[in-house]
BALOBA-1460 file (C-alpha; in Angstrom, 3 decimals):
// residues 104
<rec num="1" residu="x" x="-10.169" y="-15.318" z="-72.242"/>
<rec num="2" residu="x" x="-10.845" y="-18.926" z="-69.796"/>
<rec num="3" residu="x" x="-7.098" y="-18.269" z="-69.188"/>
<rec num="4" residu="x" x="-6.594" y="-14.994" z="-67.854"/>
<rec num="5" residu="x" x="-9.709" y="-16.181" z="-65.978"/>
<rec num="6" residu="x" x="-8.374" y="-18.802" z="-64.345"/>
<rec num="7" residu="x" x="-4.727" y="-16.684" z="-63.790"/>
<rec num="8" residu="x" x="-7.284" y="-13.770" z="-62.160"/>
<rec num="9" residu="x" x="-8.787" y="-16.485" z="-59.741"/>
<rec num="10" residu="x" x="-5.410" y="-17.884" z="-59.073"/>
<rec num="11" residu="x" x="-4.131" y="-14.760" z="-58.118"/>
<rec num="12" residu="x" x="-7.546" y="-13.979" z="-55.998"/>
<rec num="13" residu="x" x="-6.575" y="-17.391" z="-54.392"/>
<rec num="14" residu="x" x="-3.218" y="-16.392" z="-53.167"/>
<rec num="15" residu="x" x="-4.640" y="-13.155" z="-52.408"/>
<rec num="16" residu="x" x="-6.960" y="-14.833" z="-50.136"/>
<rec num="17" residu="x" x="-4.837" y="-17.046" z="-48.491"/>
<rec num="18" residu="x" x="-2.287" y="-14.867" z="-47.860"/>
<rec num="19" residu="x" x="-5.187" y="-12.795" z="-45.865"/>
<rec num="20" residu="x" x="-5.981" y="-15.882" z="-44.125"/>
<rec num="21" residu="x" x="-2.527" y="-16.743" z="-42.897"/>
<rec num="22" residu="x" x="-2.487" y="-12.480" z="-42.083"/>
<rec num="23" residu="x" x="-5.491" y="-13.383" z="-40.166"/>
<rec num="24" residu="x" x="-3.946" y="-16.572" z="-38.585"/>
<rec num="25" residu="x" x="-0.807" y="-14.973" z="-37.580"/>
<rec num="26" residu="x" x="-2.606" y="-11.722" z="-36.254"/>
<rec num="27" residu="x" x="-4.834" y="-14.040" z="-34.181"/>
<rec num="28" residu="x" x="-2.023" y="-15.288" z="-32.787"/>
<rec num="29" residu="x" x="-0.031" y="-12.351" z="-31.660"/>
<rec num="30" residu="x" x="-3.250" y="-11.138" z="-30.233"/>
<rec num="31" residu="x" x="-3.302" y="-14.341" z="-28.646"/>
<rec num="32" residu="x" x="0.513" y="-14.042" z="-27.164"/>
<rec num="33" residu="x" x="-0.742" y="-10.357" z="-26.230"/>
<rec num="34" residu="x" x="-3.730" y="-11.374" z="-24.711"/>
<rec num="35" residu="x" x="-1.339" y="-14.043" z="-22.447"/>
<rec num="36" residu="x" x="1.410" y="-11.682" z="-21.910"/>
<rec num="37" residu="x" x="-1.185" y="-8.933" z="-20.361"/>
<rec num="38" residu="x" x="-2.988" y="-11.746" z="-18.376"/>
<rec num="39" residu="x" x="0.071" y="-12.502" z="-16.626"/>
<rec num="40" residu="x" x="1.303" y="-8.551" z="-15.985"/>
<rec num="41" residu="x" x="-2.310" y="-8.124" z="-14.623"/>
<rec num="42" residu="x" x="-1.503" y="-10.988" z="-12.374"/>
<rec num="43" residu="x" x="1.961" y="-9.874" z="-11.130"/>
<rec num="44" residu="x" x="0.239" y="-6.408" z="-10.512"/>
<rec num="45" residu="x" x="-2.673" y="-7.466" z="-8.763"/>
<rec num="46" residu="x" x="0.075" y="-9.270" z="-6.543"/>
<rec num="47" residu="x" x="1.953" y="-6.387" z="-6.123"/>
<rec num="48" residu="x" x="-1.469" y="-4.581" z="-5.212"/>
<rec num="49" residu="x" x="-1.993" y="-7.002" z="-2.600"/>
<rec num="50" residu="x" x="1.485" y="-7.430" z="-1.299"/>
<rec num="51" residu="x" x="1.281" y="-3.250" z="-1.357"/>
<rec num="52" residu="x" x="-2.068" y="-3.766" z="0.749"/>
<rec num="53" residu="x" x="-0.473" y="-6.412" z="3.411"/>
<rec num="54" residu="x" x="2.391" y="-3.597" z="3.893"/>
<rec num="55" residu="x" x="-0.267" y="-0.843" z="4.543"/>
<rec num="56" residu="x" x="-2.373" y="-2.852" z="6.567"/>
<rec num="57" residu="x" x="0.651" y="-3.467" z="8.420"/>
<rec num="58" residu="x" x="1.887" y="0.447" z="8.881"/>
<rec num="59" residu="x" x="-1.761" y="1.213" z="10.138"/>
<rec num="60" residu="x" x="-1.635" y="-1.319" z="12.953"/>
<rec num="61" residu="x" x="1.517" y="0.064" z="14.052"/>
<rec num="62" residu="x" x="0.497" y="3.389" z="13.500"/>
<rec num="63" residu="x" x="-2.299" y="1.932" z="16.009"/>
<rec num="64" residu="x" x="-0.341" y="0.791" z="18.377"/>
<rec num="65" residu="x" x="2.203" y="3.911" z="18.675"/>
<rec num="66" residu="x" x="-1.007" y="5.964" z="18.352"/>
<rec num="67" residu="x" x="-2.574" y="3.878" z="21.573"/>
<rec num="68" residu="x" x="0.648" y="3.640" z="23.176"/>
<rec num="69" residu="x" x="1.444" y="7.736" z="22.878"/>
<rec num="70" residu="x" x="-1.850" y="8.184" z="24.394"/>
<rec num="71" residu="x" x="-1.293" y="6.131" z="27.441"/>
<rec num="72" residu="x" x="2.296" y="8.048" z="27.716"/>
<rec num="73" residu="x" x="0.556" y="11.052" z="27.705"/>
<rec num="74" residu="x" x="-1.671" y="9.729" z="30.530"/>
<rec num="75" residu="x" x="1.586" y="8.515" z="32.350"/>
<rec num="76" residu="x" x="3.389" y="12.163" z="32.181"/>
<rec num="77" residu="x" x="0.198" y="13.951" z="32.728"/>
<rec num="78" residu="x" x="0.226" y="11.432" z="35.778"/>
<rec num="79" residu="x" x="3.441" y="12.028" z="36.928"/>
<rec num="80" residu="x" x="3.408" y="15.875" z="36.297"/>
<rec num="81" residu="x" x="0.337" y="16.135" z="38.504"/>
<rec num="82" residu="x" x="2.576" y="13.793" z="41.019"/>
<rec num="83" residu="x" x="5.271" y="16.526" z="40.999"/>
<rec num="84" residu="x" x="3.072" y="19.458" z="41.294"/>
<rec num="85" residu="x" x="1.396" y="17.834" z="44.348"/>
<rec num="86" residu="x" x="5.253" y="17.167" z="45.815"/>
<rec num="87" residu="x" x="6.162" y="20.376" z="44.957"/>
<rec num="88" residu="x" x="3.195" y="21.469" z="47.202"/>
<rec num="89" residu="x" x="4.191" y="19.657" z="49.884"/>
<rec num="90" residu="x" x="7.792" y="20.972" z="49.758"/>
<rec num="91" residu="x" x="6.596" y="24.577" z="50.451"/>
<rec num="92" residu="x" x="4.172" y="23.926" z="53.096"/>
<rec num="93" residu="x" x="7.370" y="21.937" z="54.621"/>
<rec num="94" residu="x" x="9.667" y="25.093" z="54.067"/>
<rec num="95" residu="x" x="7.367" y="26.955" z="55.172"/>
<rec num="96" residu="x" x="7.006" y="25.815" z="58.325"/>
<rec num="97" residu="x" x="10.531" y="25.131" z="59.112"/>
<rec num="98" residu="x" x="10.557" y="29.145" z="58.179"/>
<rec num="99" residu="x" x="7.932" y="29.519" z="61.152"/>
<rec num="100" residu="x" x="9.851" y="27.101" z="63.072"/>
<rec num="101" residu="x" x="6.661" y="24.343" z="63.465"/>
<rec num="102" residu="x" x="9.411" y="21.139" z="62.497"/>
<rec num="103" residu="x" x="12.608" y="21.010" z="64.087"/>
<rec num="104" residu="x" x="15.602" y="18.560" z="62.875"/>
């Protein structure tokens, strides 16, 4: 009976340390998992940034175009006005060379 005993507790033994070296090599695959999602977090979060930079930089040009359209708008509106005024002009010219008022 005191050996199948101790044969029952040597087998409990291996059982155990076999769970402890599961535990231990668990532990450390969490551990490589824990580093290897660390550093894809980090390369995102770069990527996040580097995304942001980009953006950042399409709304200041966006800015600038939008700014710049606005004061080409101003320009034709300008220049438009300009023409209509010239255009005025050039009929109260012809029509007083019709009437005979300017002479060449």
């Amino acid at each position: 009976k005191r050996a199948q005993e101790e044969a029952d507790a040597t087998v409990r033994a291996a059982e155990h340390a076999k769970l402890v070296a599961d535990l231990a090599s668990l532990t450390n695959e969490h551990q490589v998992v824990l580093e290897s999602t660390s550093l894809q977090i980090s390369e995102q979060k770069g990527q996040m940034e580097s995304l942001q930079k980009e953006m950042d930089a399409v709304l200041a040009r966006a800015e600038v175009a939008e700014a710049s359209s606005g004061e080409v708008g101003l320009q034709f509106r300008t220049m438009h006005a300009r023409i209509q005024q010239l255009e005025g002009e050039l009929t109260v010219s012809e029509g007083r060379c019709k009437s005979g008022e300017l002479q060449r």
